[in-house]
C-alpha positions as CSV (number, residue, x, y, z in Angstrom):
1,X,0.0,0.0,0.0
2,X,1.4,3.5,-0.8
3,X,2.1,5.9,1.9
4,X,1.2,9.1,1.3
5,X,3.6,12.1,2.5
6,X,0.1,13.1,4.2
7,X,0.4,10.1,5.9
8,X,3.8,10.0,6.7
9,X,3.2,13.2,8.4
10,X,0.0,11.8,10.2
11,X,2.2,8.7,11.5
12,X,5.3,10.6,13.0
13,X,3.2,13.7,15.1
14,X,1.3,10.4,16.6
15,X,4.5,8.7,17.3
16,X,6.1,11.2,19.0
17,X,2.2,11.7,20.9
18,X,2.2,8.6,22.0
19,X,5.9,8.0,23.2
20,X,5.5,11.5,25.5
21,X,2.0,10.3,26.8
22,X,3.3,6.7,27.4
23,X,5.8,8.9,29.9
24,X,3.5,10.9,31.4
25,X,1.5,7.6,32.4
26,X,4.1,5.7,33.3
27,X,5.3,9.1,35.9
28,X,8.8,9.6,34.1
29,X,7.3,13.2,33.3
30,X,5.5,14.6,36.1
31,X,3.2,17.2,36.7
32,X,4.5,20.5,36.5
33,X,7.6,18.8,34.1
34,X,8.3,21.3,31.3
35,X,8.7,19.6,28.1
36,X,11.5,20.2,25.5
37,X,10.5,23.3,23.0
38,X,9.1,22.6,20.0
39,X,12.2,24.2,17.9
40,X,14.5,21.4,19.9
41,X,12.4,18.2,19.7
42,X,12.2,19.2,16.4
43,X,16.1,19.5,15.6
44,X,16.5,16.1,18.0
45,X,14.1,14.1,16.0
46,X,14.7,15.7,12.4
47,X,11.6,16.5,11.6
48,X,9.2,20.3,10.7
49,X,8.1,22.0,13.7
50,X,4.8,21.7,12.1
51,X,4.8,18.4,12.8
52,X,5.8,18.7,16.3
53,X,3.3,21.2,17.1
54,X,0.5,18.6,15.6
55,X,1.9,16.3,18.6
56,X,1.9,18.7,21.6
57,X,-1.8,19.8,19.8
58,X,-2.8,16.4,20.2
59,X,-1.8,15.7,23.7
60,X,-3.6,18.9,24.4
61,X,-6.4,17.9,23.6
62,X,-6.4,15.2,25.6
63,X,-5.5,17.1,28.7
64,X,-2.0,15.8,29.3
65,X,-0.4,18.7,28.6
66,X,-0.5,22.7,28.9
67,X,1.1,25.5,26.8
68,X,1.9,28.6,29.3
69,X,2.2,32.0,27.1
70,X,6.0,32.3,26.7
71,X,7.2,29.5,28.8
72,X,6.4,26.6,26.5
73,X,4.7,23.0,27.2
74,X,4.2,21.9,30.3
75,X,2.8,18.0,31.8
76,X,-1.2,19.0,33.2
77,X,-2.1,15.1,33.9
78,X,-1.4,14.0,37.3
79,X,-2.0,10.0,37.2
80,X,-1.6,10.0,41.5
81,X,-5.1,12.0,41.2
82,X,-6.4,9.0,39.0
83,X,-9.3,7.6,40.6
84,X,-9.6,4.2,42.2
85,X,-10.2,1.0,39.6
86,X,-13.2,-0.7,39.8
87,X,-13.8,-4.3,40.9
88,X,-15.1,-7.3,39.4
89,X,-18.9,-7.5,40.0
90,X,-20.4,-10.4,42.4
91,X,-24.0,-10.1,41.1
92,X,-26.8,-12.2,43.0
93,X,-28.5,-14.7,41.3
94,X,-31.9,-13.6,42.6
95,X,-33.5,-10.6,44.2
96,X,-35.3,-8.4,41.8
97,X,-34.8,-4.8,41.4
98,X,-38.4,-3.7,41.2
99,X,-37.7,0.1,40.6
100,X,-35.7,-0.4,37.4
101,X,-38.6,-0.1,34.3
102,X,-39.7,3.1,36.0
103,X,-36.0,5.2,36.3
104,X,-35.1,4.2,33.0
105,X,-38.8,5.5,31.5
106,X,-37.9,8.6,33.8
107,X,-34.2,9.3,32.6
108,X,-35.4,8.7,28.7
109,X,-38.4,11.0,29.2
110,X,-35.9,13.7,30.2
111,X,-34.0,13.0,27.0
112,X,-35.5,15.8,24.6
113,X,-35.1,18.3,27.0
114,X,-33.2,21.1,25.8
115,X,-30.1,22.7,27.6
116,X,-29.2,19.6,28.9
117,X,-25.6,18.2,29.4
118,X,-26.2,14.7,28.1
119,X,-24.0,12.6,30.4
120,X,-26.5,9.9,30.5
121,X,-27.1,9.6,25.9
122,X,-24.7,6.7,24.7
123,X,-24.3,7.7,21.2
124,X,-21.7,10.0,19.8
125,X,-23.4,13.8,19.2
126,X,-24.3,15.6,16.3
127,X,-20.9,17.4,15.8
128,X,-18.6,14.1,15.8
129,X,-20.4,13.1,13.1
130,X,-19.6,13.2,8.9
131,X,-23.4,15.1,8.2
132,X,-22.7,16.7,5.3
133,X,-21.1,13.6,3.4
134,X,-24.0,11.5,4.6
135,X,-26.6,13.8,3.5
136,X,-24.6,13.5,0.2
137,X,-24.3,9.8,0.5
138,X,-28.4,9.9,1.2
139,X,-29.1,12.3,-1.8
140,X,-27.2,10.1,-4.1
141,X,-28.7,6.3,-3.0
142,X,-32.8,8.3,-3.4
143,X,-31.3,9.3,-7.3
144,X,-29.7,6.0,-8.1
145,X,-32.4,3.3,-6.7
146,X,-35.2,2.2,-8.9
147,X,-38.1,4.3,-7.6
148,X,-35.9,6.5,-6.0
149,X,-35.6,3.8,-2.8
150,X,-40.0,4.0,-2.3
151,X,-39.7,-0.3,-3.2
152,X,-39.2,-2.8,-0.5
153,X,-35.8,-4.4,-0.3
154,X,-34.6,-7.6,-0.7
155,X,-35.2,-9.6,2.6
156,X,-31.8,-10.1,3.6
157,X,-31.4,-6.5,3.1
158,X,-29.3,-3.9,0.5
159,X,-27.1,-6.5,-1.5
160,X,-23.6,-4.0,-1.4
161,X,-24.3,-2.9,2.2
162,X,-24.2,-6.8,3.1
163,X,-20.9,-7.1,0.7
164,X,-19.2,-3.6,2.6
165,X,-20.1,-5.3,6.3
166,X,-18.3,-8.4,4.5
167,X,-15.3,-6.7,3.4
168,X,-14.9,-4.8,6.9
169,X,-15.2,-8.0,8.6
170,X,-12.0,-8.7,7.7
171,X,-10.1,-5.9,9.8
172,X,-11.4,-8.3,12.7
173,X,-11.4,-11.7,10.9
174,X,-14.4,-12.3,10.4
175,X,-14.3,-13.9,6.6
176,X,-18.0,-13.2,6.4
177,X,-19.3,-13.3,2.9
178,X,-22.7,-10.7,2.1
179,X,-25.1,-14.4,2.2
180,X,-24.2,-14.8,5.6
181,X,-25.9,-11.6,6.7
182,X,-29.3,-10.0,7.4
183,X,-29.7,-6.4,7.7
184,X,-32.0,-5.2,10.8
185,X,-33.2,-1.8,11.6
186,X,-30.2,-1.3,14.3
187,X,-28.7,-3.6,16.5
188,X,-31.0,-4.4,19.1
189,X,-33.1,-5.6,16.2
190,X,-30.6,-7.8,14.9
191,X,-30.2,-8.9,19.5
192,X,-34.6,-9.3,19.1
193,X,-33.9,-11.6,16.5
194,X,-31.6,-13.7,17.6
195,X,-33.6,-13.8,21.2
196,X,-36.5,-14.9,19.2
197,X,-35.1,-17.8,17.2
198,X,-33.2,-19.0,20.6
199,X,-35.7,-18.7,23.7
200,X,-39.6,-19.2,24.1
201,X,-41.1,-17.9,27.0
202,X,-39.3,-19.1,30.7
203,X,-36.1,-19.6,29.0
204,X,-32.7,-18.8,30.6
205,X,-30.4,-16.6,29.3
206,X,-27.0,-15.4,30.9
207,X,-25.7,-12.1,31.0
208,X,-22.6,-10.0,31.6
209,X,-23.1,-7.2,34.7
210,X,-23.7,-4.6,35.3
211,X,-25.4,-5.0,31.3
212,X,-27.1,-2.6,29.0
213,X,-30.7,-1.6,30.1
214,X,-32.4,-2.2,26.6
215,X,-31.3,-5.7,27.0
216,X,-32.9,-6.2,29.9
217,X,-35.8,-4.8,29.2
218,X,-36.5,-6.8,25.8
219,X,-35.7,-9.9,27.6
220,X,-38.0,-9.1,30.4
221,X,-40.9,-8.0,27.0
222,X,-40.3,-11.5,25.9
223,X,-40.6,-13.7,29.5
224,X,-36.9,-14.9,29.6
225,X,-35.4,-15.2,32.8
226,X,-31.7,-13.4,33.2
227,X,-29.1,-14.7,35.3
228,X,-26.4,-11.6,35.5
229,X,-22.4,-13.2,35.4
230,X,-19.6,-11.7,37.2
231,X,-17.5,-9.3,35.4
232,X,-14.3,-8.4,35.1
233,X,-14.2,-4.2,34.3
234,X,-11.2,-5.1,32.3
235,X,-12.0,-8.2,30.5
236,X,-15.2,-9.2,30.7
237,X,-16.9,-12.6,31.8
238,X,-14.6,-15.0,32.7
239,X,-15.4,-18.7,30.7
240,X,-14.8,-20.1,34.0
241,X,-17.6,-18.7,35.6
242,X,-19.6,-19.1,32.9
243,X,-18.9,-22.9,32.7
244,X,-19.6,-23.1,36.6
245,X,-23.3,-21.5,35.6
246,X,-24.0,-24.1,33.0
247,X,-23.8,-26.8,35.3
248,X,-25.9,-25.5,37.3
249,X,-28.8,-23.7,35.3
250,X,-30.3,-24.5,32.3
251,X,-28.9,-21.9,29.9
252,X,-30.5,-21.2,26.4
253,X,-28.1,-18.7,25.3
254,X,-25.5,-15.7,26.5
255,X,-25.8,-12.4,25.6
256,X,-22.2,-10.8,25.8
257,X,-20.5,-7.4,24.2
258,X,-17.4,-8.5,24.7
259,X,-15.6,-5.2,22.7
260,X,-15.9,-2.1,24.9
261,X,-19.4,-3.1,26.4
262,X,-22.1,-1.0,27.6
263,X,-21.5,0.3,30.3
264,X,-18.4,-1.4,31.7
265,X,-16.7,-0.6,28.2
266,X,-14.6,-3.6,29.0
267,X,-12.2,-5.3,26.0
268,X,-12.3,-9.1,26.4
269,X,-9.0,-10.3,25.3
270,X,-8.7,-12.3,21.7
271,X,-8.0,-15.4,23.9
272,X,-10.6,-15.6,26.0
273,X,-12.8,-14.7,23.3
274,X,-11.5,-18.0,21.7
275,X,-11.8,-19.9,24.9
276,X,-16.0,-18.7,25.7
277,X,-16.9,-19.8,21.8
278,X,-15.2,-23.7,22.3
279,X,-16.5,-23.7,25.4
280,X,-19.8,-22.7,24.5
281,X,-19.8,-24.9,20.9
282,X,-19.5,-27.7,23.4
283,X,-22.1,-27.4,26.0
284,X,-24.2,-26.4,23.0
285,X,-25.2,-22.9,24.0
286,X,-25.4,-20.6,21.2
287,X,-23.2,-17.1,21.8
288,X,-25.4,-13.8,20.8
289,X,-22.0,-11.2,20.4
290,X,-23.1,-7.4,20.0
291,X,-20.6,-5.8,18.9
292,X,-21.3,-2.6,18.1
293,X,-18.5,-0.7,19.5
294,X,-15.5,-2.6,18.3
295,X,-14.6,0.0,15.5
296,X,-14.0,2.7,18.3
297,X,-11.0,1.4,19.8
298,X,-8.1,3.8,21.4
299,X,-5.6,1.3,20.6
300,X,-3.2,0.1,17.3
301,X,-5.4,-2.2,15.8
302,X,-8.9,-3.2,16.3
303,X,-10.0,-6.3,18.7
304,X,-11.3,-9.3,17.1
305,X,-14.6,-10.3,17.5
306,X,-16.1,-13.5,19.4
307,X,-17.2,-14.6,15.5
308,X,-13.4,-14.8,14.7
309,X,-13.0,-17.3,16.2
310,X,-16.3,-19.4,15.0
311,X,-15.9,-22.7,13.1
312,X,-19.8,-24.0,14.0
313,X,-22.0,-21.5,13.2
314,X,-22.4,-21.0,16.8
315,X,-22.2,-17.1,17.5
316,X,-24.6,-14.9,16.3
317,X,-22.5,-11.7,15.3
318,X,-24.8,-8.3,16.0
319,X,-23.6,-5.0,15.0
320,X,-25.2,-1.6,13.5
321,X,-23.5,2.0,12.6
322,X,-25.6,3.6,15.5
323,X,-22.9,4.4,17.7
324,X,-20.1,5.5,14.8
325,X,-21.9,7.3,11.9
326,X,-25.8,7.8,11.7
327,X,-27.9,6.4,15.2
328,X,-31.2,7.4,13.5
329,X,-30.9,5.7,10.4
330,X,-31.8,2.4,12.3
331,X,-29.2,0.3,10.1
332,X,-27.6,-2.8,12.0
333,X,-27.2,-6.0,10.3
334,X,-26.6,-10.2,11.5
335,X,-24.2,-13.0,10.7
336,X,-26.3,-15.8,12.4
337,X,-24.8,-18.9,11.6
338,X,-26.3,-21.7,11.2
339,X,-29.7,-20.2,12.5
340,X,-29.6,-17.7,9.1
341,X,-32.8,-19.6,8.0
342,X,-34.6,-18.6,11.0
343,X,-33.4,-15.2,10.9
344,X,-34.5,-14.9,7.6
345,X,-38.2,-16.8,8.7
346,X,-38.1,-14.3,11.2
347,X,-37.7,-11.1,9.5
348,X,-40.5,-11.9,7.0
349,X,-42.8,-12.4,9.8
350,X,-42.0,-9.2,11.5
351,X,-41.3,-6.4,9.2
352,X,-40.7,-8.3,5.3
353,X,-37.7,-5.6,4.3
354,X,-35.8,-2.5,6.4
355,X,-35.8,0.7,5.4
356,X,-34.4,1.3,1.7
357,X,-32.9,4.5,1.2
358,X,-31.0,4.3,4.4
359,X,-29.4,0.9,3.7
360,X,-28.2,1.9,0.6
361,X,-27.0,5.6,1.8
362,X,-24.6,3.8,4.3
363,X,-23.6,0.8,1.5
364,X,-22.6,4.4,-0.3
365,X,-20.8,5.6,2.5
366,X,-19.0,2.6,3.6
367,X,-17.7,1.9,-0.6
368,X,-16.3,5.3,-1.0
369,X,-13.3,4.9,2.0
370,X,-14.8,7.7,3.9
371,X,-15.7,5.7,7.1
372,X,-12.0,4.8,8.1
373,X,-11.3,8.7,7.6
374,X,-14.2,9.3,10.1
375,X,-13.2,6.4,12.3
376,X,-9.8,7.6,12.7
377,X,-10.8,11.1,13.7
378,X,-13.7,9.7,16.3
379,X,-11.4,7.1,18.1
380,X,-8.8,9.9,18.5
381,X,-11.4,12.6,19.6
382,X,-13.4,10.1,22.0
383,X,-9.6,8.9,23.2
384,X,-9.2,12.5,24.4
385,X,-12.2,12.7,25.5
386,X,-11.8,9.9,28.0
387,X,-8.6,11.1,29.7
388,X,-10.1,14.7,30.4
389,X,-13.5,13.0,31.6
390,X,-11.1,10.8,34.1
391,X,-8.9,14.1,35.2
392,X,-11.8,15.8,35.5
393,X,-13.5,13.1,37.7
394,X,-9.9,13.3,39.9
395,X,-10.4,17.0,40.2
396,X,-13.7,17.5,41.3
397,X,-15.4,14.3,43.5
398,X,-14.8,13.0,46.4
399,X,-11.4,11.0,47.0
400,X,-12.2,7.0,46.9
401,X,-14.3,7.6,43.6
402,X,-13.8,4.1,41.5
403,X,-13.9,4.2,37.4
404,X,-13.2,2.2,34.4
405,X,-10.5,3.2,32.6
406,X,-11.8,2.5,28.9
407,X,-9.7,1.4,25.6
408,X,-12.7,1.8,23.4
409,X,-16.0,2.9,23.5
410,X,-17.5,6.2,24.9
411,X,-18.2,5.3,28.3
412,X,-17.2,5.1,32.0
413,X,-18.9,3.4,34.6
414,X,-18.6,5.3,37.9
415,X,-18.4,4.1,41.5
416,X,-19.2,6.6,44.1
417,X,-19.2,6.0,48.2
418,X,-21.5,3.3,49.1
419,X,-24.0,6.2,51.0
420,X,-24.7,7.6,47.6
421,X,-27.5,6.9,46.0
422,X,-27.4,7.7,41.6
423,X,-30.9,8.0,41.6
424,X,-31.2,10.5,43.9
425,X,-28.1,11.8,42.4
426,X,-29.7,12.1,38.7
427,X,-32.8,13.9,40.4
428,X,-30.6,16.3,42.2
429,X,-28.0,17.0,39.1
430,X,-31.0,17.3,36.8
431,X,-31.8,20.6,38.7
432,X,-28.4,21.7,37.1
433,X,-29.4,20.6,34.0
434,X,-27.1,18.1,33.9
435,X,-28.6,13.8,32.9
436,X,-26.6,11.2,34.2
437,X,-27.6,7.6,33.8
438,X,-27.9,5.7,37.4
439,X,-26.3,2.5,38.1
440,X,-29.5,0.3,39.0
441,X,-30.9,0.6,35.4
442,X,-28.1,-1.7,34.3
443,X,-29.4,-5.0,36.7
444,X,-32.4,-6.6,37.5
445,X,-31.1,-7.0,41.2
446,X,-30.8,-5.0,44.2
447,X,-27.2,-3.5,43.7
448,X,-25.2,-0.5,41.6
449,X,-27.1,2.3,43.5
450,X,-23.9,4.1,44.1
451,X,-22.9,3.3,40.4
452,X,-23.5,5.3,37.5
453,X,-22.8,5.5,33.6
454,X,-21.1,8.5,32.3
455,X,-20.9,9.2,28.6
456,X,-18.0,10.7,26.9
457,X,-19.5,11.0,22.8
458,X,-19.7,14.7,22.6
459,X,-16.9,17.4,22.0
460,X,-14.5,18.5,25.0
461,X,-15.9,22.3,26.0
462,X,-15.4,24.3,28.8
463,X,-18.9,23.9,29.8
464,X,-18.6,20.0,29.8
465,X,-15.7,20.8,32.5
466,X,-18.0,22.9,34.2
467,X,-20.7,20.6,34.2
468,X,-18.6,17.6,35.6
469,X,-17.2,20.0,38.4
470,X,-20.9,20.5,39.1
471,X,-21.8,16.9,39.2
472,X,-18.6,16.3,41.4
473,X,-20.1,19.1,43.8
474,X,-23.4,17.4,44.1
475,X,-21.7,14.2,45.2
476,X,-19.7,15.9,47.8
477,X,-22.6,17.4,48.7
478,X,-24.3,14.8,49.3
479,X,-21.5,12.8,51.3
């Protein structure tokens, strides 16, 4: 592939980023530490001073560094003030949380009101998002479809979008060919789907925890009982523990996100991926893998998926563009497996086709190469997001504050002191116009009342600083 002295350019500045952050992490710079000028790391390294400039630009916006008017750079990130990690989970087996249904109607009822800081929305905002090229996109599918896109669809959905989810499959190894999908309008869709053509009514399903609320609440729509698993804020549910559950309960299927979940935003690694599909292919328990999030990774490469590592047909691979391009198209897709033909069954029962011209705006957008452009500028945004969020969460709430510390994803799960209560918490910050999302919307037992999910998808503005100082004053507050 040929480099382009763009790129060249691009690679270096982010070199020379991420070799000063790695030192400002790892405390061999220090807060306070001035960095070398730009005119000498410049001369040192060989390189323009434009380029150097991009770098210390780049760690400024991520709140690791300062410039001080005629000084020069200096290190802003302090990782002592980091707050505390958080611990697996040791969820209950039983014990229902009977409140749940009515805060989550609450905090989405408060969604649409205006002037708030949106803490508690987990998709990316307006601004972060391509608009103007997928209005273009959307322009040009309505001109080129026959009937200008008014026709139902195939039922597998748009032929090229199913061949562009094929081709991208393979940046995770997925070797998925366009017949081995089913478009759905968005991924919880594609999760309804697969729910339907596993469970019937009383079935077990098993769950990571804390776990997305939507989940919850289809499974509770459709009278499946959900055991919630232990999980590691790093890496997920352990197969172990998953094994240990099997023997015990009568499990129909799991449910896990293991890239950068919602809300623990936790990256199970590649081989324990590998490990949970054998292990599940064996007790014949059929793997539902949302994976929605696994473009927006902070790292060098993106992690593979659970389907990766597939030989039987037994995960069912869930994923949509509502959390990296366009959340209100309603465009997710399926690689079911072996249970494509009741997909497929499915589908026709409940809706025949998915929305046409949207389909085929994002199979536009996806062929043209402008999606890794927009990917690479998200993950790098949200990345710096993250690190002021956490700084900001050091700075302002009370000392023994736990929370995830994210390699993907927009998210961060929050612990506060065990006498705080998040739902009081979101009633009390709403007052400041500020929506946070409370920790016992994510389980259907008693626990996570001092949790709460903080989201991250918008730009980095003064007033989101001020906001979280608010917050943070609330808590302490509340102490």
């Amino acid at each position: 592939m040929k480099i382009t002295q763009r790129g060249k350019q691009e690679h270096l500045y982010l070199h020379i980023a991420d070799t000063i952050q790695q030192q400002i992490l790892n405390k061999v710079l220090k807060t306070g530490d001035k960095l070398p000028s730009v005119r000498m790391l410049s001369k040192e390294h060989g390189m323009s001073i434009s380029t150097v400039l991009q770098a210390y630009y780049h760690l400024e916006g991520k709140g690791l560094i300062e410039s001080r008017p005629q000084s020069g750079y200096y290190v802003r990130f302090n990782p002592a003030r980091f707050p505390q990690k958080i611990e697996k989970s040791d969820p209950p087996l039983s014990s229902k949380n009977k409140n749940v249904e009515a805060i989550i109607s609450e905090v989405y009822d408060d969604f649409d009101m205006p002037g708030i800081v949106k803490f508690s929305l987990s998709v990316p905002a307006p601004e972060l998002l391509p608009l103007a090229r997928l209005n273009k996109s959307m322009m040009q599918a309505i001109r080129e479809m026959p009937a200008n896109g008014t026709m139902y669809e195939q039922l597998q959905g748009n032929e090229l979008l199913r061949r562009q989810v094929a081709r991208w499959s393979m940046h995770w190894g997925g070797h998925l060919h366009a017949n081995d999908l089913v478009t759905t309008a968005g991924s919880m869709n594609a999760i309804a789907y697969c729910l339907m053509a596993l469970t019937q009514r009383g079935d077990t399903i098993a769950v990571e925890s804390p776990v997305y609320f939507g989940t919850l609440r289809l499974a509770n729509s459709m009278g499946l009982k959900v055991l919630e698993l232990p999980t590691d804020p790093d890496t997920g549910v352990d197969p172990s523990d998953v094994k240990k559950v099997l023997q015990k309960h009568k499990v129909k299927a799991c449910f896990f996100v293991p890239n950068f979940s919602n809300p623990l935003s936790y990256c199970m690694p590649d081989d324990q991926k590998e490990e949970m599909v054998k292990m599940l292919s064996f007790h014949g328990v059929p793997l539902i893998e949302d994976d929605l999030y696994g473009d927006v990774y902070f790292g060098k490469k993106r992690p593979k998926s659970c389907k990766s590592f597939d030989e039987e047909g037994n995960v069912l691979w869930c994923s949509s563009i509502s959390k990296t391009l366009a959340p209100g198209y309603r465009v997710g897709w399926v690689a079911p497996g072996k249970y494509l033909e009741k997909i497929k069954r499915l589908k026709l029962y409940h809706s025949i086709t998915t929305a046409t011209p949207q389909q085929a705006a994002i199979a536009n957008f996806l062929s043209t190469g402008r999606y890794e452009h927009h990917l690479r500028k998200l993950r790098q945004t949200l990345h710096a997001n993250s690190l002021q969020f956490i700084r900001a969460i050091g700075e302002y709430f009370p000392e023994g504050t736990k929370v995830t510390n994210p390699q993907g994803g927009f998210i961060l799960w929050v612990e506060l002191d065990k006498k705080i209560d998040t739902y009081q918490l979101y009633q009390d910050a709403m007052l400041q116009k500020i929506s946070i999302a409370p920790g016992s919307m994510f389980t259907l037992q008693e626990r996570y009342h001092n949790c709460m999910r903080l989201s991250y998808g918008m730009p980095w503005k003064p007033e989101t600083d001020k906001a979280l100082k608010k917050l943070g004053g609330i808590v302490k507050s509340m102490m």
